[in-house]
N, C-alpha and C positions, 0 to 999 in steps of 0.2 A: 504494500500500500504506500511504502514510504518513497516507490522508487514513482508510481505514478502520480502523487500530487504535484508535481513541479508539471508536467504535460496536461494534467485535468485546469491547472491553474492559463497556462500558456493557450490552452483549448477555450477556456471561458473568456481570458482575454480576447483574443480573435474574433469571439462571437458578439463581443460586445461590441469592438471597433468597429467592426461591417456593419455591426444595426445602427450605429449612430451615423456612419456615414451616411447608408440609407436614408436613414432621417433625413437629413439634411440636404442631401441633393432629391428627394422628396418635394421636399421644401422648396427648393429653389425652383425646379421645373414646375412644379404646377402650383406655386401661391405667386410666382412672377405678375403672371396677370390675374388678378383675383376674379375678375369676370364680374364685378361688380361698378363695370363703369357707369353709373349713374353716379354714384357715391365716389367714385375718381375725380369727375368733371364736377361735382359738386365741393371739391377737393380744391382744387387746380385755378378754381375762382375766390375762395375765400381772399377777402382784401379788396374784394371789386364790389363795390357797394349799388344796390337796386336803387335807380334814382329814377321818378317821374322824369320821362325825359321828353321836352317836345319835339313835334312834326318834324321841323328843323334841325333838331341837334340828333334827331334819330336817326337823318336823311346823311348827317354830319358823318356819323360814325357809324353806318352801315355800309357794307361792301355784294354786290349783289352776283352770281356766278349761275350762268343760265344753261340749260342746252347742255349737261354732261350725260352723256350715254357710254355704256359699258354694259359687257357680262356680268352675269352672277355667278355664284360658283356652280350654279348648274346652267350649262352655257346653252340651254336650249332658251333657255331668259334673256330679254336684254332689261336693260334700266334706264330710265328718262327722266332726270329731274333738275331743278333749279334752283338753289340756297341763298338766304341770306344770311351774313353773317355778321352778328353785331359786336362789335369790340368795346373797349373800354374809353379811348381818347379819340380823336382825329388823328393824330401822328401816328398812333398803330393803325389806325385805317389807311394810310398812304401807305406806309410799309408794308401793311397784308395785299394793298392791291399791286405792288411794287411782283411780290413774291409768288402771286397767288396761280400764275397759270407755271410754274417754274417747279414749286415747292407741292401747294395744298394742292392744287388739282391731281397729280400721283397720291398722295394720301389718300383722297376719295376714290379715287379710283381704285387701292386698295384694299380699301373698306367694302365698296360695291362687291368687286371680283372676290371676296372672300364670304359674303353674307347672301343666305340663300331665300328663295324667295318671299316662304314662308317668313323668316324673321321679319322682313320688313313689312309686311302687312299690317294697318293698324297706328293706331295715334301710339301703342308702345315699341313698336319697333320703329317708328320715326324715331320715336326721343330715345332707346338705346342707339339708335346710329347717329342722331349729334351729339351723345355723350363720347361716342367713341369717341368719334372727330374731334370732341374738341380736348380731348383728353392727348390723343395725335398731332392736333395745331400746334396747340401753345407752348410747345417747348420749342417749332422752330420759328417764333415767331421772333422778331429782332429783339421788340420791345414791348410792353403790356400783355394785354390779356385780351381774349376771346372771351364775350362772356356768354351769347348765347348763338343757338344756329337756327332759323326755321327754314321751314322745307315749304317753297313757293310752288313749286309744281314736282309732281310724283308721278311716274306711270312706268308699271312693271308687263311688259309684253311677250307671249310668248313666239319663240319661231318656230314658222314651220317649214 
């Protein structure tokens, strides 16, 4: 007995490091995106304060992106729709229109090409796909914040 507790010990070690490692790249691959981006993009704005805003200053600090078509991730679908996107200042709204056919139009188009068609049906899967986005915006945005996105026109078609 005295000659195997040194290997029963060395055995239990091993088994511990592998479960913890487990853990841990567990962990990293699937809480990376916790899949709760509403509560991301709810996240990602705190600091940007909901202000009555008028006609004017709405017109000021929105950026408006028409006419994007793409597949879905089942490519017998296509997508047809047109965002607005309202930011936090004017000077981010220069800079997002500055970036937006360069930079954010491949992120939407990402987003479409990955979301099938089911998801996007419905006022909840509009607003899971602007949480995405703007959860995907706002970090390449130069300056400020994205604070919300609506969906001006939607139309999901099938081909045949």
């Amino acid at each position: 007995m005295k000659k195997m507790l040194p290997w029963m010990i060395t055995i239990l070690l091993a088994i511990t490091l592998i479960a913890v490692v487990a853990v841990f790249l567990f962990n990293q691959l699937f809480n990376g995106s916790s899949g709760n981006d509403a509560l991301d993009a709810k996240q990602s704005v705190n600091g940007v304060h909901a202000e009555k805003l008028s006609a004017d200053k709405r017109v000021e600090v929105t950026s408006v992106m028409g006419d994007i078509k793409t597949n879905l991730a089942d490519p017998s679908y296509i997508a047809v729709l047109g965002l607005a996107f309202q930011l936090d200042k004017k000077t981010t709204k220069e800079d997002f229109d500055k970036i937006k056919d360069i930079q954010i139009k491949p992120i939407i188009l990402r987003v479409l090409s990955d979301s099938k068609p089911e998801e996007l049906n419905g006022s909840k899967g509009k607003d899971a796909m602007s949480a995405k986005l703007i959860n995907l915006i706002n970090p390449v945005l130069p300056d400020g914040k994205l604070v919300s996105i609506e969906v001006t026109d939607f139309m999901i078609q099938p081909l045949y």
